[in-house]
N, C-alpha and C positions, 0 to 999 in steps of 0.2 A: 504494500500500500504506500502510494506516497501524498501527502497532503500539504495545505498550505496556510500552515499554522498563524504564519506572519502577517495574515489578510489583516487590514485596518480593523473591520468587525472586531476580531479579537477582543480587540480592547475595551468594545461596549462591554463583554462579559467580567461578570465576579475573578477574581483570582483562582479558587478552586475550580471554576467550570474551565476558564481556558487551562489550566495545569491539568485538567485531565483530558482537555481534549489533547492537548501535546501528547502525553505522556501515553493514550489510547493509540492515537497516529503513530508512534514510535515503538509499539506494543510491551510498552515497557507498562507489566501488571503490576506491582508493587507500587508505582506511584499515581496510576491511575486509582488502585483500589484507596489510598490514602485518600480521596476526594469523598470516600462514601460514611455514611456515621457507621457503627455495629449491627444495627440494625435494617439497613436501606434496602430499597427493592429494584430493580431495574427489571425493565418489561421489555422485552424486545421479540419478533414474528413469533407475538403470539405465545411465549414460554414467561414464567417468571422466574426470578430468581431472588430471593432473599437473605439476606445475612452476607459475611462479608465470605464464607464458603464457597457460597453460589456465586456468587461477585466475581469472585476470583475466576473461577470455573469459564461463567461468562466470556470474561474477557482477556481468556488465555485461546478461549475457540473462536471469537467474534471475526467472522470474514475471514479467518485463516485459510480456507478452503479455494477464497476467490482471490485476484490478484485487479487492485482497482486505484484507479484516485479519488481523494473526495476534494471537497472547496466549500470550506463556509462561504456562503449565499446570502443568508440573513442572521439578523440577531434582534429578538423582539424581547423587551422586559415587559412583564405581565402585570407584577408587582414586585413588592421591596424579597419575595421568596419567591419568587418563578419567573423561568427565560425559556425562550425556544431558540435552539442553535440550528438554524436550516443547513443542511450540506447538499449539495449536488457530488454524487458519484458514477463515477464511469468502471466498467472493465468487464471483465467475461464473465460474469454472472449472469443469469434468464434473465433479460431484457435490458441489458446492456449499460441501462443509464436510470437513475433514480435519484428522487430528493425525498429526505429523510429529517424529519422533525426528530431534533434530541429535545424531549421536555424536563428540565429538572425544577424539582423543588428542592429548595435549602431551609434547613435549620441553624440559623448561625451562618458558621462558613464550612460548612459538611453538607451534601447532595443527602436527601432522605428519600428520594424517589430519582428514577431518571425510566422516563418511556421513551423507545424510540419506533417510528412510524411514520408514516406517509398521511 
């Protein structure tokens, strides 16, 4: 995967959402999982996963299988605890190309939730 972490967007987001989107892009699980509380849930096609177990599990498998780019697109703050990180993705996965709402909510400065989805 290669992505493009440095898009000005970036910087509309929290500290911990763009440090995990870095750290996601770079598949580096350990500091990606660092962005979630003990308890958090992340929903992704349709599976859930909860606790930082499944966290991990998650996003040691996330897209490993496909080989793509993505590009933050948008960044919308909802309120002072939730943002949607739009990405547009390309590569050899069924149907080539997709954009993909990351939704999180924060407690603090820890993700308590993240869905991601179209």
């Amino acid at each position: 995967m290669t992505t493009t972490p440095n898009d000005s967007r970036t910087s509309e987001l929290p500290p911990t959402i763009r440090g995990y989107l870095v750290a996601h892009a770079a598949r580096d699980t350990d500091a990606a999982l660092r962005a979630f509380t003990p308890t958090a849930v992340v929903v992704d096609d349709g599976t859930t996963y909860q606790g930082q177990q499944e966290i991990r599990r998650f996003l040691s498998r996330a897209g490993a299988e496909f080989s793509y780019t993505t590009e933050l697109i948008a960044v919308q703050r909802l309120d002072d605890a939730h943002w949607v990180a739009t990405h547009r993705l390309e590569g050899d996965f069924p149907g080539g190309v997709v954009h993909l709402d990351y939704r999180f909510a924060m407690a603090g400065d820890l993700v308590t939730e993240l869905v991601i989805g179209t």
